[in-house]
ChimeraX commands (.cxc) that place a marker at each C-alpha (Angstrom):
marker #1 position 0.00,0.00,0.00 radius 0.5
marker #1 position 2.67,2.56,1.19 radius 0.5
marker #1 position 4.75,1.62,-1.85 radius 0.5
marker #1 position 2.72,2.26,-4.83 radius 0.5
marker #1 position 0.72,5.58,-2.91 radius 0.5
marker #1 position 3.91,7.30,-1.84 radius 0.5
marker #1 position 6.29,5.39,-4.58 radius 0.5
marker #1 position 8.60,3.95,-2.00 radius 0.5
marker #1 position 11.04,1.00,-3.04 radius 0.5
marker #1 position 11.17,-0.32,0.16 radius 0.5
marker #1 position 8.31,-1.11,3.71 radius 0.5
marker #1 position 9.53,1.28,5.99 radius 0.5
marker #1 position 6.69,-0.21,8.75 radius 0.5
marker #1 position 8.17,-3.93,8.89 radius 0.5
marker #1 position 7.96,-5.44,11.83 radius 0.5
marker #1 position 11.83,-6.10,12.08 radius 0.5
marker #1 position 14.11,-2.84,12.48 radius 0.5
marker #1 position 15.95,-1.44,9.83 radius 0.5
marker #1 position 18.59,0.91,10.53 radius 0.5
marker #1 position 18.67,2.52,6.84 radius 0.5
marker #1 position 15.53,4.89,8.51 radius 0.5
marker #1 position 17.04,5.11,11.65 radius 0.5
marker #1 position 15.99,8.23,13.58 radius 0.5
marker #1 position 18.80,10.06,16.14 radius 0.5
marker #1 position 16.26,11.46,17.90 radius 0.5
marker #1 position 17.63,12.56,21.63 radius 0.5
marker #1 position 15.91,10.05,23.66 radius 0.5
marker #1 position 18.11,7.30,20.95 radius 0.5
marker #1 position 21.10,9.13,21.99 radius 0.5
marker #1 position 20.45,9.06,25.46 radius 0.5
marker #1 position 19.79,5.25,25.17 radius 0.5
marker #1 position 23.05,4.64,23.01 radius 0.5
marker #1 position 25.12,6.42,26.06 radius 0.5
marker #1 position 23.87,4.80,28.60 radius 0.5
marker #1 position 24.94,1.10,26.51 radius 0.5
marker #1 position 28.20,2.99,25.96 radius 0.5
marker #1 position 28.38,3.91,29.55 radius 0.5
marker #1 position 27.61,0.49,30.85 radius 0.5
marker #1 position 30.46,-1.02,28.14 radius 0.5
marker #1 position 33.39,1.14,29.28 radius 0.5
marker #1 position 32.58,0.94,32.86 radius 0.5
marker #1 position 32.42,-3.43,32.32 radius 0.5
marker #1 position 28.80,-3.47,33.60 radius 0.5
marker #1 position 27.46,-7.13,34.09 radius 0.5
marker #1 position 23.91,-5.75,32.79 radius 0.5
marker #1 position 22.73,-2.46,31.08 radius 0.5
marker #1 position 18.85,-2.30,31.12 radius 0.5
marker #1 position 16.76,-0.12,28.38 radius 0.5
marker #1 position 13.00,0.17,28.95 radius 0.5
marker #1 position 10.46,2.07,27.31 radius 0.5
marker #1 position 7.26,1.60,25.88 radius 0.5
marker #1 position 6.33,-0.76,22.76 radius 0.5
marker #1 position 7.12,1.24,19.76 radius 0.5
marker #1 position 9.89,3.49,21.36 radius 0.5
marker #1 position 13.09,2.23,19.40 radius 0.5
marker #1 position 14.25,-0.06,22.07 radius 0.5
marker #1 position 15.26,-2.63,19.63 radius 0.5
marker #1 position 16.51,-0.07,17.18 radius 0.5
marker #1 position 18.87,1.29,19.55 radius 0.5
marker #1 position 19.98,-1.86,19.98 radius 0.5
marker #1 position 20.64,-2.97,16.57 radius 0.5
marker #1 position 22.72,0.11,16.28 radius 0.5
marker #1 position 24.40,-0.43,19.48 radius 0.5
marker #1 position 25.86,-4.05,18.53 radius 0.5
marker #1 position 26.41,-2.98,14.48 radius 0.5
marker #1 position 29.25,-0.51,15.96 radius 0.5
marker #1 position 30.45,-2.59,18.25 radius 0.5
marker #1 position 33.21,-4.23,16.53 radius 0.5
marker #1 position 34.76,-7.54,16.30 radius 0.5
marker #1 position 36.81,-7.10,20.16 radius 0.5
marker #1 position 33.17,-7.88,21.56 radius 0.5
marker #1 position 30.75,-11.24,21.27 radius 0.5
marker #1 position 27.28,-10.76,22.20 radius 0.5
marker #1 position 24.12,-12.64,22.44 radius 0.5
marker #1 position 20.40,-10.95,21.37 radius 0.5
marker #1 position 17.60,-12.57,23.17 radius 0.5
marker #1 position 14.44,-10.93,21.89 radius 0.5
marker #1 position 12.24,-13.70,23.58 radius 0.5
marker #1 position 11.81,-12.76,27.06 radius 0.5
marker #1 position 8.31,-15.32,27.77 radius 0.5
marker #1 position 10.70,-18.25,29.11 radius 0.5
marker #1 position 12.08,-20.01,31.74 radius 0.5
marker #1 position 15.52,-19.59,33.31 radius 0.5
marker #1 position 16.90,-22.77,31.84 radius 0.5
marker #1 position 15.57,-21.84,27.93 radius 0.5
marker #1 position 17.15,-18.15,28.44 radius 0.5
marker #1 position 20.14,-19.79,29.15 radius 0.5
marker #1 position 19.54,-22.27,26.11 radius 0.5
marker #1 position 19.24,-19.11,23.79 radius 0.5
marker #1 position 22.09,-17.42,25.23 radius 0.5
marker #1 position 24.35,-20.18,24.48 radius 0.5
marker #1 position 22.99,-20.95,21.38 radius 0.5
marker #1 position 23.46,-17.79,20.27 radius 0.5
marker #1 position 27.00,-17.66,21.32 radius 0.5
marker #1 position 27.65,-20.76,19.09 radius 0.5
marker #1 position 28.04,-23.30,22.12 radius 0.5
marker #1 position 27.06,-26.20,21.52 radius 0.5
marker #1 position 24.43,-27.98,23.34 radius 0.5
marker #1 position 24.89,-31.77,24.49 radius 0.5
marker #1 position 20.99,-34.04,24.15 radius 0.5
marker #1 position 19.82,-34.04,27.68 radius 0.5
marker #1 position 21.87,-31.49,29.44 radius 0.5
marker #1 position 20.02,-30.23,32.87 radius 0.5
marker #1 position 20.59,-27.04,34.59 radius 0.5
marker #1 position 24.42,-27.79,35.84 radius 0.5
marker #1 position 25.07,-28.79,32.92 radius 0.5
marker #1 position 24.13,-25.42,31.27 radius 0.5
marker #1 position 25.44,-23.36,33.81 radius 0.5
marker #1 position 29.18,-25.05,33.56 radius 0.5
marker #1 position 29.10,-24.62,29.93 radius 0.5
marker #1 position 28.31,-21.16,30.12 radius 0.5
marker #1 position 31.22,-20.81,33.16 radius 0.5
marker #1 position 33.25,-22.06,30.88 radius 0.5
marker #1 position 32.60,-20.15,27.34 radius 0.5
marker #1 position 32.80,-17.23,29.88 radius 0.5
marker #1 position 36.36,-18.07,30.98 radius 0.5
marker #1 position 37.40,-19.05,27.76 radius 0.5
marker #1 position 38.07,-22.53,28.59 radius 0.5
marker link #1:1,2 radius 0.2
marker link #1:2,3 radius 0.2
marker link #1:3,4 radius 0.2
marker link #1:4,5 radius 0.2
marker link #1:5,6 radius 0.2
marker link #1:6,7 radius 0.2
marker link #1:7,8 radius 0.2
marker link #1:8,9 radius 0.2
marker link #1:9,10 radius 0.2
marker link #1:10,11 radius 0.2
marker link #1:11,12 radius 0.2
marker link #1:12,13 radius 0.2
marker link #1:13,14 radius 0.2
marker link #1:14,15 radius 0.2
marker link #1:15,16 radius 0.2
marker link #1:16,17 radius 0.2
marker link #1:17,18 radius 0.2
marker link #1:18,19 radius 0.2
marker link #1:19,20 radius 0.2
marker link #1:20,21 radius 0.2
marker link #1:21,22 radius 0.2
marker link #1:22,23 radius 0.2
marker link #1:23,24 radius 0.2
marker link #1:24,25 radius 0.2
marker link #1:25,26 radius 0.2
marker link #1:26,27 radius 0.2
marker link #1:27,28 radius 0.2
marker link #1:28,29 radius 0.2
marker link #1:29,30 radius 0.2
marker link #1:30,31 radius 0.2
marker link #1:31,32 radius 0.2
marker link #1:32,33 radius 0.2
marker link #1:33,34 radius 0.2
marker link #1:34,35 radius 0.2
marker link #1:35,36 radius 0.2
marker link #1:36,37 radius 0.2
marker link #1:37,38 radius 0.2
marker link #1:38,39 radius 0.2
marker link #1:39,40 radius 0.2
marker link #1:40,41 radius 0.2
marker link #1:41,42 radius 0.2
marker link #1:42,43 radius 0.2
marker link #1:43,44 radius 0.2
marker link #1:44,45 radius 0.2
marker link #1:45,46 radius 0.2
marker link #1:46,47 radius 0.2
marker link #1:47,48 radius 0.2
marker link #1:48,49 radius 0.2
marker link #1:49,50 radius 0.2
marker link #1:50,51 radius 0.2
marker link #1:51,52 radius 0.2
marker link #1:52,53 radius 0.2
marker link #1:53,54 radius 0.2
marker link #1:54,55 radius 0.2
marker link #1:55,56 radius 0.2
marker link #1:56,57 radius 0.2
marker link #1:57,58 radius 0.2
marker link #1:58,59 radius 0.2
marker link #1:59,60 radius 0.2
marker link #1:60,61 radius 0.2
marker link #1:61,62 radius 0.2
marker link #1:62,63 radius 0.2
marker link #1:63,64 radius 0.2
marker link #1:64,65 radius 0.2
marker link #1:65,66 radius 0.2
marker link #1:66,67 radius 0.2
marker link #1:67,68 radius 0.2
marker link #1:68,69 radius 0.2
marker link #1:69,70 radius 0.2
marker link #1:70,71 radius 0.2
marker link #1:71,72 radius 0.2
marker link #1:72,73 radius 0.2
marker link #1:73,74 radius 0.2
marker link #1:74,75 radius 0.2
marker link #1:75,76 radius 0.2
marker link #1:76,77 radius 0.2
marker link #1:77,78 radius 0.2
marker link #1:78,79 radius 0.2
marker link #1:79,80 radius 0.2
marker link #1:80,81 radius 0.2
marker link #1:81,82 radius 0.2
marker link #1:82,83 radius 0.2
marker link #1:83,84 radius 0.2
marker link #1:84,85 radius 0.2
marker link #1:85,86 radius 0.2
marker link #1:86,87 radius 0.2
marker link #1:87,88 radius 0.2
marker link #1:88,89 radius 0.2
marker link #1:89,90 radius 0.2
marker link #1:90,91 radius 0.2
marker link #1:91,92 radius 0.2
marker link #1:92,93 radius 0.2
marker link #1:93,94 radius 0.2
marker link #1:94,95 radius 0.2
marker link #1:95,96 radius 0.2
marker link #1:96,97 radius 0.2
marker link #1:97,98 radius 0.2
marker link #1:98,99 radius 0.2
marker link #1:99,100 radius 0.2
marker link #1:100,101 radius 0.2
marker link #1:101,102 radius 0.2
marker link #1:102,103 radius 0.2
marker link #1:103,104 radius 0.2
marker link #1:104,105 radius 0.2
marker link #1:105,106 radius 0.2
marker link #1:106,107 radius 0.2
marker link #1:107,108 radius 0.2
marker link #1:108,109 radius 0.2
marker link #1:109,110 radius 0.2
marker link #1:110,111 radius 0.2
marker link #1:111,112 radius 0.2
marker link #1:112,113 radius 0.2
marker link #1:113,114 radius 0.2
marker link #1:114,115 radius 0.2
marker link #1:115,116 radius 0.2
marker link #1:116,117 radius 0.2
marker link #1:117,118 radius 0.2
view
């Protein structure tokens, strides 16, 4: 609809982000130093919250694009689950690799260990 009306080449509502229309608007920079701030000062966790719709993921996206290769991260954009499947999605997306049947411990000492580089 947008497309043909305004002749647009590409859906700038998707559902997923896309930083080509990213807006710098001052709240986004005030999110973006606070994840800078909580990088250089080796925070454990850096917590944005805001309303649906607000750019939380956006900021995001642009946080961990500039990053650089120095840093590994994991995105978790699921939050409805359990303690044990957030740390099966962390993992995973760290690229660790998950043995059939592996309980809590199990979890936890891989993730001790991809954390101490062992």
């Amino acid at each position: 609809m947008y497309l043909d009306h305004f002749g647009l080449g590409v859906n700038p509502f998707s559902l997923s982000p896309k930083l080509d229309f990213l807006y710098k608007s001052g709240t986004f920079e005030e999110s973006m130093a606070h994840l800078v701030y909580g990088l250089d000062n080796h925070e454990a966790i850096v917590l944005i919250t805001g309303a649906i719709g607000t750019g939380k993921t956006m900021a995001l996206q642009s946080f961990l694009t500039n990053l650089g290769p120095r840093f590994e991260f994991a995105l978790i954009t699921n939050t409805r689950v359990t303690a044990i499947e957030l740390l099966k999605l962390v993992l995973e997306d760290l690229g660790v690799g998950l043995p059939i049947g592996a309980d809590k411990s199990d979890l936890l000492i891989l993730f001790k260990d991809y954390l101490l580089g062992a």
